[in-house]
N, C-alpha and C positions, 0 to 999 in steps of 0.2 A: 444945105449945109450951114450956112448962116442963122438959120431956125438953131439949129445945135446950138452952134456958137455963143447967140444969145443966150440959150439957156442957160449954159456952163458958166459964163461970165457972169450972172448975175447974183450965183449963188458961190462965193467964197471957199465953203467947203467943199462944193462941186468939183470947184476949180483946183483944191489940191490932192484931192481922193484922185482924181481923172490923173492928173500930171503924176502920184505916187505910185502908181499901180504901171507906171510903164515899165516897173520891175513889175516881177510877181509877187504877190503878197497875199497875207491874211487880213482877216480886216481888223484882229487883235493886234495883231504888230504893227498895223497902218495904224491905229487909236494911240498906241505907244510913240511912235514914231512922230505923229502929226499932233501931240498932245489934246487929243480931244477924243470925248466919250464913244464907246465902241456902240454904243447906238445908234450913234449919230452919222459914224464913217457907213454902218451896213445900211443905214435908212437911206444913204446917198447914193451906195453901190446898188441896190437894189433899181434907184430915177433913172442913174446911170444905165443901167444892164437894158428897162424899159425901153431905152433909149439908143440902145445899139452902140454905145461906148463901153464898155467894159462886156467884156464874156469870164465865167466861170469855168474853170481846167480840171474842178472836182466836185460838179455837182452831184454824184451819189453819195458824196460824202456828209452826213449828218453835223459833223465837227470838224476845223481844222480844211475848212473849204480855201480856195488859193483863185484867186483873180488877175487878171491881167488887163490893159485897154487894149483896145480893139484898133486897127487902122483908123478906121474914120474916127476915133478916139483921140487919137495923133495927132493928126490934120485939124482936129478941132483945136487941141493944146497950142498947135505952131501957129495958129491961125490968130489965137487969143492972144501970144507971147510978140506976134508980129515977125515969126518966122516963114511966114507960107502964106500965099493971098487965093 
């Protein structure tokens, strides 16, 4: 778990993609929202999903795909935030 942890923590956008998405989102409205390039939010969902922190809710979808974190996604957030050891 701590492997995670580190990860997420080290990478800033990681770390608000991961914590934004514990709504459900796109990753155009996350780029909106998080004022940063929507390249960059899905290049991280993508490390993210790798990684067992976020799942996709509409992968046959071509466009307009919706993301969510995952538990252990969570746990890693509260873990970074200092809510959960």
């Amino acid at each position: 778990m701590y492997d995670l942890v580190s990860f997420v923590g080290r990478g800033s956008v990681r770390k608000k993609v991961l914590k934004a998405l514990f709504k459900l989102n796109s990753p155009t409205e996350l780029a909106k929202q998080l004022n940063i390039e929507r390249s960059t939010v899905s290049r991280a969902i993508l490390i993210l999903m790798e990684k067992g922190l976020v799942e996709c809710l509409t992968p046959g979808e071509r466009m307009g795909r919706y993301y969510r974190t995952t538990e252990v996604g969570k746990k890693v957030v509260n873990i970074i935030e200092g809510k959960e050891e």
